[in-house]
TORDREN-857510 format. One record per residue: x negated, z negated, y of N, C-alpha, C in turn; residue in one letter. Coordinates in steps of 0.1 Angstrom, whole numbers, plus 5000, padded with zeros to 4 digits. Each point is the difference from the previous one (the first is absolute). Layout:
+------+------+------+-------+-------+-------+------+------+------+------+
! n_xx ! n_zz ! n_yy ! ca_xx ! ca_zz ! ca_yy ! c_xx ! c_zz ! c_yy ! rest !
+------+------+------+-------+-------+-------+------+------+------+------+
!    X !    Z !    Y !     X !     Z !     Y !    X !    Z !    Y !    A !
...
+------+------+------+-------+-------+-------+------+------+------+------+
! end
This chain:
+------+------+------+-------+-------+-------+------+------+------+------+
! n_xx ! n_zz ! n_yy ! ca_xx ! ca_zz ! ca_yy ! c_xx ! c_zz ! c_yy ! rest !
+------+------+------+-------+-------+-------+------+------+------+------+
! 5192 ! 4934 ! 4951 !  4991 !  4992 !  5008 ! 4991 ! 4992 ! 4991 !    X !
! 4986 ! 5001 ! 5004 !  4989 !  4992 !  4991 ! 4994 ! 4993 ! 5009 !    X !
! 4996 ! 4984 ! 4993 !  4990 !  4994 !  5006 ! 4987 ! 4999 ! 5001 !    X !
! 4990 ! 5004 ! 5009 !  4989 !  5003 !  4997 ! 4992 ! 4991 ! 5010 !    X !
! 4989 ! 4998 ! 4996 !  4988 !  4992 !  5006 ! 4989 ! 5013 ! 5011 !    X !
! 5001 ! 4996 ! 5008 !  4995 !  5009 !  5013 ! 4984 ! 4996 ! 5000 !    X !
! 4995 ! 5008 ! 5004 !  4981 !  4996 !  5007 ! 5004 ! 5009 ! 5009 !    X !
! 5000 ! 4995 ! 5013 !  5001 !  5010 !  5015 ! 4984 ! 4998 ! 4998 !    X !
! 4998 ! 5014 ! 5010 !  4983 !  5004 !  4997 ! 5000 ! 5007 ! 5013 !    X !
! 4991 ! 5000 ! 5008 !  4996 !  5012 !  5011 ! 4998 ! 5016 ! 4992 !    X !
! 5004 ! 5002 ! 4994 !  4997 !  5013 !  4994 ! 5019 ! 5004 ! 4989 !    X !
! 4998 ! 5011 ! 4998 !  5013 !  5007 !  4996 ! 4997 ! 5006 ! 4988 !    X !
! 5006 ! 4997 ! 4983 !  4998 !  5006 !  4995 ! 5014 ! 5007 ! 4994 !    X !
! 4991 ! 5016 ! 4995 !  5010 !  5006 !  4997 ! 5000 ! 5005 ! 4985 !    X !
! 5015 ! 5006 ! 4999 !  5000 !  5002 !  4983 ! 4987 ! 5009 ! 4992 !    X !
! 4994 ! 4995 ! 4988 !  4993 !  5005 !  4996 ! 4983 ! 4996 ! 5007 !    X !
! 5001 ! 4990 ! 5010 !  4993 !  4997 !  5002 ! 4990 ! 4990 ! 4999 !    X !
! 4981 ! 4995 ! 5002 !  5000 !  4996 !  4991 ! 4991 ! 4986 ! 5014 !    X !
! 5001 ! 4985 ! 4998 !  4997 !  4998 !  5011 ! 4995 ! 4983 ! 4993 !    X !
! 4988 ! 5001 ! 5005 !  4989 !  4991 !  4994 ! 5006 ! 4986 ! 5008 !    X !
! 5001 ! 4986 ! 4995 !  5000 !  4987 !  5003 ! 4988 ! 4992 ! 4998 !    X !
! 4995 ! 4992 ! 5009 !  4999 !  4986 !  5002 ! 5009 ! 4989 ! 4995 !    X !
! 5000 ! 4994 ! 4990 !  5010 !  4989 !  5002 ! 4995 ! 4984 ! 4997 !    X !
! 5006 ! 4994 ! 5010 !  4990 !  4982 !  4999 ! 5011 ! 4990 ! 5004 !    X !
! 5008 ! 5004 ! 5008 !  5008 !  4990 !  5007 ! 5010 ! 4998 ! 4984 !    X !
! 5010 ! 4985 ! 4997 !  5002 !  4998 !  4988 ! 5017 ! 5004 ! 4997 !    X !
! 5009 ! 5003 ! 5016 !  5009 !  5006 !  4995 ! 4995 ! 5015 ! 4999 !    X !
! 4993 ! 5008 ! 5002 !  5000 !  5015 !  4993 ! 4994 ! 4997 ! 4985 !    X !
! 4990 ! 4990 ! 4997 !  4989 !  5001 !  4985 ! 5017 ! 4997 ! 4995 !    X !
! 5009 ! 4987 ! 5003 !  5006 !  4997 !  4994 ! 5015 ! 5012 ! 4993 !    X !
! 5004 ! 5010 ! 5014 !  5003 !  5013 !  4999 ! 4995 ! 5010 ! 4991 !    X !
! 4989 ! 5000 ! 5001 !  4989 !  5009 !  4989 ! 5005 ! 4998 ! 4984 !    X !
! 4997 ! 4988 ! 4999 !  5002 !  4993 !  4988 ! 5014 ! 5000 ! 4994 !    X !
! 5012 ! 5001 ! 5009 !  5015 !  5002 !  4997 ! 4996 ! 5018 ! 4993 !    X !
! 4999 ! 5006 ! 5015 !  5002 !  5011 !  4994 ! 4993 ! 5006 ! 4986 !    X !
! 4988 ! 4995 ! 5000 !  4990 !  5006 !  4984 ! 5009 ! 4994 ! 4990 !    X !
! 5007 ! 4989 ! 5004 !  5007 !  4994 !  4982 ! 5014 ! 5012 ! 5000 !    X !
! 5003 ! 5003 ! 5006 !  5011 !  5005 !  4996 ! 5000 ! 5016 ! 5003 !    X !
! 4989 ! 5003 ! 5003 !  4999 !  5014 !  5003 ! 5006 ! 5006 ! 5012 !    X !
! 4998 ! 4990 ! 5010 !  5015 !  5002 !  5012 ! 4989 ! 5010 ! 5014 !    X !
! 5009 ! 5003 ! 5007 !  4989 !  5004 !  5016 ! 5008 ! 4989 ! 5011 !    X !
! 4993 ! 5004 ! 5013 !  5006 !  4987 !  5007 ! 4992 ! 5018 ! 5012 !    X !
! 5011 ! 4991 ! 5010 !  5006 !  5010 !  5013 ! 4982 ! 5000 ! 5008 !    X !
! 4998 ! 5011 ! 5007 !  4991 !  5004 !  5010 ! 5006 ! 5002 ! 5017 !    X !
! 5000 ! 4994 ! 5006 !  5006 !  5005 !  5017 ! 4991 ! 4999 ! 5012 !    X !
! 5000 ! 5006 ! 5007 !  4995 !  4999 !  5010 ! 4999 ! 4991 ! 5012 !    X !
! 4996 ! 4996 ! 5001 !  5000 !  4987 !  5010 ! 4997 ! 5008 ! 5012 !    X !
! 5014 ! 4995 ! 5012 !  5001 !  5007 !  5015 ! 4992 ! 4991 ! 5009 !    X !
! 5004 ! 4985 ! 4995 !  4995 !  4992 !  5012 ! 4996 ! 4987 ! 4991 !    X !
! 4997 ! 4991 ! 5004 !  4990 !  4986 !  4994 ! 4993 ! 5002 ! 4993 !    X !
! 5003 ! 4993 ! 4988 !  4992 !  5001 !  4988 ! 5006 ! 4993 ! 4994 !    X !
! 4999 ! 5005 ! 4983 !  5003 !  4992 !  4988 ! 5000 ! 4985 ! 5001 !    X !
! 4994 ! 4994 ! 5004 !  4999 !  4987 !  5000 ! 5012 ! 4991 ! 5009 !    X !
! 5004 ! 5011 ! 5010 !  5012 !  4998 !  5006 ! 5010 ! 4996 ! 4994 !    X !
! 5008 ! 4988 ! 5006 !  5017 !  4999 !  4996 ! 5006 ! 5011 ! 4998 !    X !
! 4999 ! 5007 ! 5012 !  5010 !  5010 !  5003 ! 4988 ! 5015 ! 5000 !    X !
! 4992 ! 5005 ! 4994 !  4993 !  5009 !  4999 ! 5013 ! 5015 ! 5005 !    X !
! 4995 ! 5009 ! 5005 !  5009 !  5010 !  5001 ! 4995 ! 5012 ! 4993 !    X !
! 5007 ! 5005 ! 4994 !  4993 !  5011 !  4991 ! 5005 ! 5013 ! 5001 !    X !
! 5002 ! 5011 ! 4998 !  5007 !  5009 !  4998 ! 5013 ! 5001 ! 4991 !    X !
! 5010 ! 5010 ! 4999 !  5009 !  4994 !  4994 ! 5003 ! 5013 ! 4983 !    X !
! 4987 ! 5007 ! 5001 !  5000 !  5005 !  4987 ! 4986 ! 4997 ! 4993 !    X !
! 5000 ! 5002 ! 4991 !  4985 !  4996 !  4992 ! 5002 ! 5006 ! 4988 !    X !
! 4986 ! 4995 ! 4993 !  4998 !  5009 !  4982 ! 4998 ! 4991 ! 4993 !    X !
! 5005 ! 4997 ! 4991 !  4998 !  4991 !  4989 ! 4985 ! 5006 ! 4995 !    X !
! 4992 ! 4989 ! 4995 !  4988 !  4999 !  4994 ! 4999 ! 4996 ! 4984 !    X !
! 4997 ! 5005 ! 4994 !  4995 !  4995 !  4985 ! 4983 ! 5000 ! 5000 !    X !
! 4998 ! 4987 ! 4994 !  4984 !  5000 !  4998 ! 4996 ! 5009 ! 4990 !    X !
! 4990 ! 5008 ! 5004 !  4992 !  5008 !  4986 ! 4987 ! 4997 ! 4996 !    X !
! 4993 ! 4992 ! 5009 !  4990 !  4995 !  4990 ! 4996 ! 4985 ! 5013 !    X !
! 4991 ! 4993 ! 4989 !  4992 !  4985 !  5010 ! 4990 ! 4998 ! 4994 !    X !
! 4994 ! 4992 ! 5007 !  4987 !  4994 !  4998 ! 4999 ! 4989 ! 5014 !    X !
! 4989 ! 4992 ! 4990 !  4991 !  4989 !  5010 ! 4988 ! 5007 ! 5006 !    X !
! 5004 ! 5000 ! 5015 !  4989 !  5004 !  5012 ! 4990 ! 4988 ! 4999 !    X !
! 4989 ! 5007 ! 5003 !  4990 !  4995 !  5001 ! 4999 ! 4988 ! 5010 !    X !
! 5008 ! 5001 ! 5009 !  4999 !  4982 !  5011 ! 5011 ! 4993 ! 4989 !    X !
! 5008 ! 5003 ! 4991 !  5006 !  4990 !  4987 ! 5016 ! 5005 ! 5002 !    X !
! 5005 ! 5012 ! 5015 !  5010 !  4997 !  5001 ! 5008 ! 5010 ! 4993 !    X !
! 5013 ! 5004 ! 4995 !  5007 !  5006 !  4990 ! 4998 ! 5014 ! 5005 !    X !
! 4999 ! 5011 ! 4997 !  5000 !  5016 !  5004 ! 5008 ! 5006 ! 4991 !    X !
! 5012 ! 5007 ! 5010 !  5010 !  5007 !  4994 ! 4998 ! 5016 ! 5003 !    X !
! 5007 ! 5004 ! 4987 !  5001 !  5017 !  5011 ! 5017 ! 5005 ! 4993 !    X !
! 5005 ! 5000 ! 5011 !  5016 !  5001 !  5003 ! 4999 ! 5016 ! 4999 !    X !
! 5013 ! 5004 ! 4994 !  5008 !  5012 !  5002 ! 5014 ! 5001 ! 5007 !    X !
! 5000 ! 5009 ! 5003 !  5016 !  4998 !  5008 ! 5006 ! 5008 ! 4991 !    X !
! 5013 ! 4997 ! 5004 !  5009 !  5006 !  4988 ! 5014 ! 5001 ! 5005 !    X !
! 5011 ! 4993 ! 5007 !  5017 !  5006 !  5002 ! 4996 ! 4996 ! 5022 !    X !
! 5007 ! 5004 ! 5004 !  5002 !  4998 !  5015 ! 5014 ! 4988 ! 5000 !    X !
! 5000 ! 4988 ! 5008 !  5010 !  4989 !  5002 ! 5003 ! 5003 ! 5014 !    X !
! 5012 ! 4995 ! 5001 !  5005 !  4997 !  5010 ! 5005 ! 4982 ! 5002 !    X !
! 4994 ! 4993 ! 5009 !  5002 !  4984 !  5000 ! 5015 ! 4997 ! 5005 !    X !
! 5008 ! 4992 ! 4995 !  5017 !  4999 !  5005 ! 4993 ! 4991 ! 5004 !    X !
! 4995 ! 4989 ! 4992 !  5003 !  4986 !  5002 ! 4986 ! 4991 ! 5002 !    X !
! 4996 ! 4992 ! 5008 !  4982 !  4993 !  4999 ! 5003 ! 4984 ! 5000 !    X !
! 4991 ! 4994 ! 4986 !  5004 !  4985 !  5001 ! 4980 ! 5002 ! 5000 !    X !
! 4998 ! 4984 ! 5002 !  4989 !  4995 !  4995 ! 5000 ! 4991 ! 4991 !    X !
! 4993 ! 4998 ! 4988 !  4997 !  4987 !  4995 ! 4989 ! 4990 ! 5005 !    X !
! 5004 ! 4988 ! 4991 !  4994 !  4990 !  5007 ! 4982 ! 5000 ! 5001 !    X !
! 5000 ! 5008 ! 4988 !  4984 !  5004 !  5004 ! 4996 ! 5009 ! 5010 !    X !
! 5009 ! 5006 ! 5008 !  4995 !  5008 !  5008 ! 5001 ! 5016 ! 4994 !    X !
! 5002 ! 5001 ! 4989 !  5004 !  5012 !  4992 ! 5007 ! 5008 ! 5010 !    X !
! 4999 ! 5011 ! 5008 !  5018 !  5008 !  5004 ! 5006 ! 5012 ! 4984 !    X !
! 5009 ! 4995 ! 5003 !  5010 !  5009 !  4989 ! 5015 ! 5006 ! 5008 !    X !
! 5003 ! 5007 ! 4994 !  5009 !  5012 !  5004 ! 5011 ! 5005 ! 4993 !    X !
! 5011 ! 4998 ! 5004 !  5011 !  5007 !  4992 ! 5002 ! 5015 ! 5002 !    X !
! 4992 ! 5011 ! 4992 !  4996 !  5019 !  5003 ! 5014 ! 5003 ! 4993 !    X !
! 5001 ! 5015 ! 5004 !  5006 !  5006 !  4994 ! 4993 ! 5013 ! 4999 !    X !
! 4996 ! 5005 ! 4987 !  4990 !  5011 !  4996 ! 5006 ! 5011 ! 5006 !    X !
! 4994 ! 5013 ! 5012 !  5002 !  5009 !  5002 ! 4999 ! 5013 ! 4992 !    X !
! 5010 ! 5005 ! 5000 !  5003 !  5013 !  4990 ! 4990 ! 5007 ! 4995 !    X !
! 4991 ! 5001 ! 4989 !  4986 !  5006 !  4995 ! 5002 ! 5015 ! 5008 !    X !
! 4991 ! 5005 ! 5007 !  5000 !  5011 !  5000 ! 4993 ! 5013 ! 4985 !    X !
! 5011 ! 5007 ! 4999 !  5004 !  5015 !  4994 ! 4980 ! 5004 ! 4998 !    X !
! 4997 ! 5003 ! 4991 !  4985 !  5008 !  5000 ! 5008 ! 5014 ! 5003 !    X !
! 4990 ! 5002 ! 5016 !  5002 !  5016 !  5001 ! 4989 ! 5005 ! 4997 !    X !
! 5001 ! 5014 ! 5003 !  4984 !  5004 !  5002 ! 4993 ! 5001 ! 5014 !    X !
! 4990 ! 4999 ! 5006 !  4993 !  5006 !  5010 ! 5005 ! 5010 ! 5009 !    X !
! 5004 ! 5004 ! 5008 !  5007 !  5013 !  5006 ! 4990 ! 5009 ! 5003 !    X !
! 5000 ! 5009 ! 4995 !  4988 !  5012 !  5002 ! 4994 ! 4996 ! 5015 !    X !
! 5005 ! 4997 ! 5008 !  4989 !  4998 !  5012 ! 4991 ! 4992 ! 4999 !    X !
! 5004 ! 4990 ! 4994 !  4990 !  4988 !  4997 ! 4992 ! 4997 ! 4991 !    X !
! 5000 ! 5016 ! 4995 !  4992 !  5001 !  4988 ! 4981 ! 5000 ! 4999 !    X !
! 5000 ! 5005 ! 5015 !  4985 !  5000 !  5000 ! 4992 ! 4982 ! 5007 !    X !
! 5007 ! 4993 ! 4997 !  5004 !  4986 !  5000 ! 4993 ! 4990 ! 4986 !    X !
! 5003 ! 5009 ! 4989 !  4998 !  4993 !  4989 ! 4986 ! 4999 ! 4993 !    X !
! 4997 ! 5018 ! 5008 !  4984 !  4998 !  4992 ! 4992 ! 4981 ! 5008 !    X !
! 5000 ! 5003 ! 5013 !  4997 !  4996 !  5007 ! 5002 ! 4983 ! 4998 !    X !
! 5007 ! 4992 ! 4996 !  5007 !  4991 !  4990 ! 4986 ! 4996 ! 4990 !    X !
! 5004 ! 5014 ! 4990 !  4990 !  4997 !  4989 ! 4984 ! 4996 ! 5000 !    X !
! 5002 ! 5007 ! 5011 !  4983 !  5001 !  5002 ! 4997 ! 4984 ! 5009 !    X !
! 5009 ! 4995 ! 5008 !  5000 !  4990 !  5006 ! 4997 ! 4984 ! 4988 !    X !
! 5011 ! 5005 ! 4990 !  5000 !  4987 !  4991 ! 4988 ! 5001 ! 4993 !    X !
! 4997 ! 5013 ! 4997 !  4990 !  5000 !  4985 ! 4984 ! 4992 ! 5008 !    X !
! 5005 ! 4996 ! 5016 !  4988 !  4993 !  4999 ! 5003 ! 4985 ! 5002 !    X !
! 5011 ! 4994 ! 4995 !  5003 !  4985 !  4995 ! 4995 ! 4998 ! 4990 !    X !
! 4988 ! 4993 ! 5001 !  4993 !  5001 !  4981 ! 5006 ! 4984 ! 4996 !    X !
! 5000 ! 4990 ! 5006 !  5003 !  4987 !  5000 ! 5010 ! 4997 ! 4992 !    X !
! 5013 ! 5007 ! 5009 !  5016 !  4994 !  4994 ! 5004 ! 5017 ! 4996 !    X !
! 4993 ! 5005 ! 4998 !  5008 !  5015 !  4996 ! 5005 ! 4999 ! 4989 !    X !
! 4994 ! 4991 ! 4988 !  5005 !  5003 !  4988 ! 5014 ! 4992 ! 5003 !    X !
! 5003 ! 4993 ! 5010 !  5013 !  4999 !  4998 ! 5014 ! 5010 ! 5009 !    X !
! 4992 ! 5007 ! 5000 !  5009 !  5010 !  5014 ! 5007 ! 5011 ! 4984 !    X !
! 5017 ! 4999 ! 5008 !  5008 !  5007 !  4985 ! 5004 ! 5014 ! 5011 !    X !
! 4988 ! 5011 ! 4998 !  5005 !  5009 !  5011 ! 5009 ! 5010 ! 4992 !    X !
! 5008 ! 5003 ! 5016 !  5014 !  5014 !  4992 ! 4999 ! 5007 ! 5011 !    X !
! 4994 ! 5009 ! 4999 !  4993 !  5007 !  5017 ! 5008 ! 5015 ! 4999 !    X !
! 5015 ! 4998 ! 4992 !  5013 !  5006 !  4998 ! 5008 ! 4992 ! 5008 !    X !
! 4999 ! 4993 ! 5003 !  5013 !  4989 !  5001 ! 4995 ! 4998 ! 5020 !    X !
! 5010 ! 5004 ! 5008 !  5001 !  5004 !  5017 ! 4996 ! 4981 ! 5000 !    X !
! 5012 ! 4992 ! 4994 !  4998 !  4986 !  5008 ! 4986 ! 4996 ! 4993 !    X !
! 4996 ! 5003 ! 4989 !  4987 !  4990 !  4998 ! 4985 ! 5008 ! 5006 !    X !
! 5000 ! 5013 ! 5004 !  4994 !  5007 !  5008 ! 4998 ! 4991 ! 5018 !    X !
! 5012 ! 5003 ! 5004 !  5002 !  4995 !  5014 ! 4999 ! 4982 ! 5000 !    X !
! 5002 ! 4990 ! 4988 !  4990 !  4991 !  5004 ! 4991 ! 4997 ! 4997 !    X !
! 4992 ! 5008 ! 4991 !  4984 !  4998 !  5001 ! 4995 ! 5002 ! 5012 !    X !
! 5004 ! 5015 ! 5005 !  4994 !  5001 !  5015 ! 5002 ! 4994 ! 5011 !    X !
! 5013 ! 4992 ! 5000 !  5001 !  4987 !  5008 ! 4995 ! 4992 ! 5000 !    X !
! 4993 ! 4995 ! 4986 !  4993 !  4993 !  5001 ! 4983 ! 5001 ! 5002 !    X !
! 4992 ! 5012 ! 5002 !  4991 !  5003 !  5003 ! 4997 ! 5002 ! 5007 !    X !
! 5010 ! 5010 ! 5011 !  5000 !  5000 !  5013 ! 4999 ! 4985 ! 5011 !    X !
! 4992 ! 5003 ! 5009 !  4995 !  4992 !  5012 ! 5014 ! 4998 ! 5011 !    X !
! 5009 ! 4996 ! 4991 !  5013 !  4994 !  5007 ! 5001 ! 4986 ! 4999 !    X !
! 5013 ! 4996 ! 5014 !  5000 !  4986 !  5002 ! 5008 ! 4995 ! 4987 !    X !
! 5002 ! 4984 ! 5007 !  5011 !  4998 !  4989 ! 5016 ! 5004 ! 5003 !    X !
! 5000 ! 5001 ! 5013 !  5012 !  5004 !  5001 ! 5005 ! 5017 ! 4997 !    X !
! 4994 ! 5005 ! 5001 !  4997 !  5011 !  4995 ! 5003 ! 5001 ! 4984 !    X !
! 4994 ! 4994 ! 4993 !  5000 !  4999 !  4984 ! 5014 ! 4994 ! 4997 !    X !
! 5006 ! 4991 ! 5007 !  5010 !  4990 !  5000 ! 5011 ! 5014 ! 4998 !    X !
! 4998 ! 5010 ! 5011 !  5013 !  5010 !  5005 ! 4995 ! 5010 ! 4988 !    X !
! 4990 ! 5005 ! 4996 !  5004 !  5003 !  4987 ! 5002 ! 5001 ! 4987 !    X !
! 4999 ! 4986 ! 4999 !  5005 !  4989 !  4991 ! 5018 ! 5001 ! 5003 !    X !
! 5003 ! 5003 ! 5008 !  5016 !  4994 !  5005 ! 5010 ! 5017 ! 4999 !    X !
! 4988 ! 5007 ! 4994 !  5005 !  5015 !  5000 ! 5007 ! 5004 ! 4984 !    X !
! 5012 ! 5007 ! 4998 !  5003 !  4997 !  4990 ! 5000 ! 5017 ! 4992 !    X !
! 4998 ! 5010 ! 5008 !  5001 !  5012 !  4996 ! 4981 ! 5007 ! 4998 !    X !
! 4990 ! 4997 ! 4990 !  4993 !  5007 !  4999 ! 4989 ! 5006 ! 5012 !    X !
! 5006 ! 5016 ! 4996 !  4995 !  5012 !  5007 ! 5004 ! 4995 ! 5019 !    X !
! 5005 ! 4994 ! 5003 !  5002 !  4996 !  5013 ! 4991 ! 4987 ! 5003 !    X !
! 4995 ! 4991 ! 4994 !  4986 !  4998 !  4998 ! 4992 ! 5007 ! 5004 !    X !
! 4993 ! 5013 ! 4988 !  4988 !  5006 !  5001 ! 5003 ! 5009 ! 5013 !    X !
! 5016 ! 5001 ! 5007 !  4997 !  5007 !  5010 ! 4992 ! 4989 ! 5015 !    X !
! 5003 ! 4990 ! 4997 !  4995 !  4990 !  5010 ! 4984 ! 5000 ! 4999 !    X !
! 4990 ! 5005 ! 4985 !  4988 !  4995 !  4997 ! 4997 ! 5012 ! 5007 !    X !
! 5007 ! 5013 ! 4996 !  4989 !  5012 !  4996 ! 4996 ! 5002 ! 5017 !    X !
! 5006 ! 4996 ! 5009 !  4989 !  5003 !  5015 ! 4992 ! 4991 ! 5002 !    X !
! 4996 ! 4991 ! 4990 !  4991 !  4992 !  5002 ! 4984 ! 5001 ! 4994 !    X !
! 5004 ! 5013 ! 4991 !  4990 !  5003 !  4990 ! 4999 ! 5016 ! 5004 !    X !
! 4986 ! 4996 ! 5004 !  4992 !  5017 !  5004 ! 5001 ! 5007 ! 4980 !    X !
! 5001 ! 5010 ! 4997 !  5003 !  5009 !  4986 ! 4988 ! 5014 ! 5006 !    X !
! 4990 ! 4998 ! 4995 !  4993 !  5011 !  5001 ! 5000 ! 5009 ! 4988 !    X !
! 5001 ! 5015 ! 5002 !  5004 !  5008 !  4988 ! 4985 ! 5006 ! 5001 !    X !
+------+------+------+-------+-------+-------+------+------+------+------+
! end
């Protein structure tokens, strides 16, 4: 069991993924600043119902730890992050602090195994490549393995014109290739 500092967000991120912040309110700057001294990440979840600012915010009950990879000062003065995801949690436990912080007692879900792609979903990957190589922005931060079934099937999760509940369930998927079987009828593959 680890203690980790939560930002519930209307959006779902997933492992390997890379997901731009705003930050101004002073428990997350103050969050920020924990995590950069010690090189730590702090929890991502999905928020079902209120909002963050809520006592009792309701969130989903798995999420992805975030590590910052790079910041800067935005031009209206406010902090700009760009997060990576990196292990999938599960939340036992939800306290608040007095700032309003929510924090979480996770327990890290089993890393999934690098497989490969299953020959069917192979005509899947060009299709991937060609999709990223037009992120000119944050591409130099994208660490692609366009071998690897799970980091394949959440790029396209994340590209694809899905909800969040949607992204949530395959975020909540633990086998790969049963993933890209959920994507690949969503993506026309012209040969």
């Amino acid at each position: 069991m680890v203690d980790l500092a939560l930002f519930p967000l209307n959006t779902v991120l997933l492992p390997g993924g890379l997901l731009p912040l705003r930050i101004f309110e002073a428990r997350y700057v103050d969050m920020v600043g924990r995590c950069m001294r010690a090189n730590d990440v702090f929890g991502v979840v999905l928020v079902l119902g209120g909002s963050d600012t809520d006592r009792e915010v309701n969130t989903a009950s798995i999420g992805t730890s975030a590590r910052i990879v790079d910041f800067q000062t935005l031009e209206d003065g406010l902090l700009g992050l760009l997060c990576r995801g990196e292990r999938r949690f599960r939340i036992l436990r939800r306290d608040r602090l007095d700032d309003g912080l929510n924090c979480a007692a996770v327990e890290w879900l089993p890393e999934v195994q690098r497989i490969a792609v299953a020959e069917e979903f192979q005509p899947l990957v060009p299709l991937l490549r060609a999709a990223l190589a037009q992120l000119t922005t944050i591409g130099r931060f994208i660490e692609p393995d366009y071998d690897d079934a799970s980091w394949v099937g959440h790029r396209l999760a994340e590209l694809l014109p899905l909800d969040q509940s949607q992204q949530q369930r395959l975020l909540e998927i633990d086998d790969p290739n049963t993933r890209l079987g959920m994507l690949a009828p969503l993506i026309e593959v012209r040969q």
